[in-house]
C-alpha positions as semicolon CSV with decimal commas, in nm:
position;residue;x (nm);y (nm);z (nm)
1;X;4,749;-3,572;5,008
2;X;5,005;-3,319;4,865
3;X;4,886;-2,962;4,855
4;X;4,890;-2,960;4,506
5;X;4,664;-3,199;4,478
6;X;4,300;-3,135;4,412
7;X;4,019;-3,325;4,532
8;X;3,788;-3,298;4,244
9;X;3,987;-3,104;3,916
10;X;3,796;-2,905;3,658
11;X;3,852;-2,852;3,278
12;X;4,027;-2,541;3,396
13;X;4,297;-2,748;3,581
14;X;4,351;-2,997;3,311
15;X;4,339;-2,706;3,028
16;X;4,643;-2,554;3,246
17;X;4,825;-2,788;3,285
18;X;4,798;-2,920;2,923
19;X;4,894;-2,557;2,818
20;X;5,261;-2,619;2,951
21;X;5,308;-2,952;2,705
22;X;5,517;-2,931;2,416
23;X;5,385;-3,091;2,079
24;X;5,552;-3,416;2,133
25;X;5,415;-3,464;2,470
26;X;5,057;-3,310;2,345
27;X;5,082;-3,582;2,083
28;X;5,189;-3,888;2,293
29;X;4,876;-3,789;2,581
30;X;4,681;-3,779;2,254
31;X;4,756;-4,157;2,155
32;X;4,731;-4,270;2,508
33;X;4,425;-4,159;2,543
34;X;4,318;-4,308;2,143
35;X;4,429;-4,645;2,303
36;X;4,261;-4,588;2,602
37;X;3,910;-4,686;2,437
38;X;3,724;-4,757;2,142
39;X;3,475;-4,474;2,224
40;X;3,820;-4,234;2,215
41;X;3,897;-4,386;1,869
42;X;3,525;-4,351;1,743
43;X;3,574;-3,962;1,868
44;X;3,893;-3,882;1,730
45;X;3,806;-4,064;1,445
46;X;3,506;-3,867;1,373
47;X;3,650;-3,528;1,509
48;X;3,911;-3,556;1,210
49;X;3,744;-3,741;1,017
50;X;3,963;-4,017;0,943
51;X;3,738;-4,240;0,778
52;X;3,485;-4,261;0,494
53;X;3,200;-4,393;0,714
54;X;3,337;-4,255;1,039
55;X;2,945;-4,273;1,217
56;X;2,935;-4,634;1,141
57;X;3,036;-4,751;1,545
58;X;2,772;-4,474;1,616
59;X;2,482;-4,683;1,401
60;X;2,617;-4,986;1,569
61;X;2,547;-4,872;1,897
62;X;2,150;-4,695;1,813
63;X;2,073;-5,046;1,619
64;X;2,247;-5,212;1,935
65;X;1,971;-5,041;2,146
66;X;1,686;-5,005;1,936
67;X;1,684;-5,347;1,758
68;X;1,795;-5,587;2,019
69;X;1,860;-5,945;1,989
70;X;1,552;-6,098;2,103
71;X;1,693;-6,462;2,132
72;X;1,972;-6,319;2,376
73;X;1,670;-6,161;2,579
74;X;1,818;-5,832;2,537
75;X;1,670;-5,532;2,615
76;X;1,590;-5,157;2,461
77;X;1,847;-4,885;2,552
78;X;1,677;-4,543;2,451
79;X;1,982;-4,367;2,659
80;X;2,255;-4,534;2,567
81;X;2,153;-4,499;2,198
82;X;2,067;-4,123;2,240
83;X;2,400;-4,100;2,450
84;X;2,566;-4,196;2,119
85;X;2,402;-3,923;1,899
86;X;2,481;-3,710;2,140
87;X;2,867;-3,814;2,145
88;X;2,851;-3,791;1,758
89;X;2,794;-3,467;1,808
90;X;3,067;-3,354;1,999
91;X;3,269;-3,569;1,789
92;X;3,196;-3,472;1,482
93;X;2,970;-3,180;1,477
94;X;2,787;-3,296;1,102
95;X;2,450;-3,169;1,111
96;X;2,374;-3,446;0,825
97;X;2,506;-3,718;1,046
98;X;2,276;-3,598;1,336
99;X;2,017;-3,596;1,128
100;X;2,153;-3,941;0,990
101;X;2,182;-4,084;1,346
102;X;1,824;-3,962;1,492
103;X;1,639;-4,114;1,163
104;X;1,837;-4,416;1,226
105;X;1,717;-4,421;1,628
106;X;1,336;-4,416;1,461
107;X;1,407;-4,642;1,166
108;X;1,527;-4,902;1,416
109;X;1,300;-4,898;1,607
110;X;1,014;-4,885;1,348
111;X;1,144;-5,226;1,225
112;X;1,170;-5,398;1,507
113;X;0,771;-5,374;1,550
114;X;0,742;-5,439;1,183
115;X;0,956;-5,755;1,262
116;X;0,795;-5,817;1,626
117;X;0,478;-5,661;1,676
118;X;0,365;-5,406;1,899
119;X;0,594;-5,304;2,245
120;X;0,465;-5,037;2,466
121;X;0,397;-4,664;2,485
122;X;0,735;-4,583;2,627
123;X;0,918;-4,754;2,339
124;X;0,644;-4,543;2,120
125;X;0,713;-4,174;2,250
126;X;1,050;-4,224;2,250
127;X;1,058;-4,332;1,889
128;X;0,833;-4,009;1,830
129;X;1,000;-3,795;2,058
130;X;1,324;-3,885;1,788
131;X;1,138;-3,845;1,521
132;X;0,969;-3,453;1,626
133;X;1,392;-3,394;1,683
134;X;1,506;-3,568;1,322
135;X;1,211;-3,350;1,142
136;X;1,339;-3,047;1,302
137;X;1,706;-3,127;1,200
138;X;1,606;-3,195;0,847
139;X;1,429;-2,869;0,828
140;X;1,725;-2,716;0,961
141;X;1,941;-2,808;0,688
142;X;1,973;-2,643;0,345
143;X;1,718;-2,708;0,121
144;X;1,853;-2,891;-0,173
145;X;2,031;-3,164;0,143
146;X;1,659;-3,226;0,320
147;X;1,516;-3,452;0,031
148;X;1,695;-3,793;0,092
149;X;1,632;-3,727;0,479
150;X;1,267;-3,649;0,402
151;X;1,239;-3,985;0,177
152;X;1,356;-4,139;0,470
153;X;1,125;-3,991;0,749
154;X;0,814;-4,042;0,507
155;X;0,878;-4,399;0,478
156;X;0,874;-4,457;0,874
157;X;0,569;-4,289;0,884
158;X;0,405;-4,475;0,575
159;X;0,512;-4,777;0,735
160;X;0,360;-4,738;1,069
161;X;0,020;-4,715;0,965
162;X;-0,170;-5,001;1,188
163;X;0,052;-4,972;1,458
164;X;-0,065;-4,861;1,805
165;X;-0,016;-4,610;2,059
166;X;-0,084;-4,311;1,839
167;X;0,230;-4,384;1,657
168;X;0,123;-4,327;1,340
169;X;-0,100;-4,053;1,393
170;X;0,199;-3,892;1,592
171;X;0,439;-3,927;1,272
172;X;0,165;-3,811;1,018
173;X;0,123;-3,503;1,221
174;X;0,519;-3,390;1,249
175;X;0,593;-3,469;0,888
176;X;0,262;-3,350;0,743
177;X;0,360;-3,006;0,954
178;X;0,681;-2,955;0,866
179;X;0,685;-3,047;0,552
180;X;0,343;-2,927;0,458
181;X;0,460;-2,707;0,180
182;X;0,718;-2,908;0,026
């Protein structure tokens, strides 16, 4: 190994040496990495928001992992689904589409028991640990831009009366407390 070679470079490296490109060469690492991967296009996408629905691949991944395809045995993936809000995030930095993303996580999940009946109590604290997270992004947001999101988180909770776990009861308790005098 060269002695300018390091074992194990840092942000710090790469922002250095990036630092010393001209534009074109900025902009040709820039497409090689868009080509690299479709989670580089989703980003850059997003980042400069390039298209209209721009958290759509985002969706498709939480639905992915939250509504599985049963006749392909598939299973949940709670990380890989929060993994994408999270990405989303750095990507595109749109409170709304958080908020968006983590009522999506629940929503999923809420209809697959409606579809499929009960699961377990991991699948149900996850779906309320999402939910405690969504309520406290909506109330985050300005006022007049929390109504369609509250619509939304009202009818998970309406519909999750009967199912177990403390579900319901969960739900009722974070949106009757947030939103308590709204």
């Amino acid at each position: 190994m060269s002695k300018n070679k390091l074992k194990k470079p840092t942000w710090k490296n790469v922002k250095s040496k990036i630092s010393k490109l001209d534009n074109p060469e900025l902009i040709h690492l820039i497409q090689d990495l868009y080509n690299l991967s479709q989670d580089n296009k989703d980003f850059l996408n997003a980042r400069l928001s390039l298209m209209d629905n721009s958290i759509r691949p985002y969706k498709d991944i939480v639905k992915d992992c939250l509504y599985p395809d049963v006749m392909e045995n598939e299973d949940f993936e709670y990380d890989k689904a929060e993994k994408a809000i999270q990405r989303y995030k750095i990507a595109a930095g749109d409170t709304e589409g958080i908020a968006d993303l983590m009522i999506y996580f629940v929503e999923c999940g809420n209809q697959f028991t409606l579809d499929y009946g009960d699961i377990d109590e991991v699948f149900y604290d996850t779906l309320i640990e999402m939910y405690e997270k969504a309520v406290l992004k909506v109330i985050g947001l300005p006022q007049k831009k929390q109504n369609k999101f509250r619509e939304r988180l009202r009818a998970i909770m309406e519909s999750s009366d009967g199912i177990g776990w403390g579900y319901h009861d969960d739900l009722c308790h974070y949106y009757y407390e947030s939103f308590k005098d709204k």
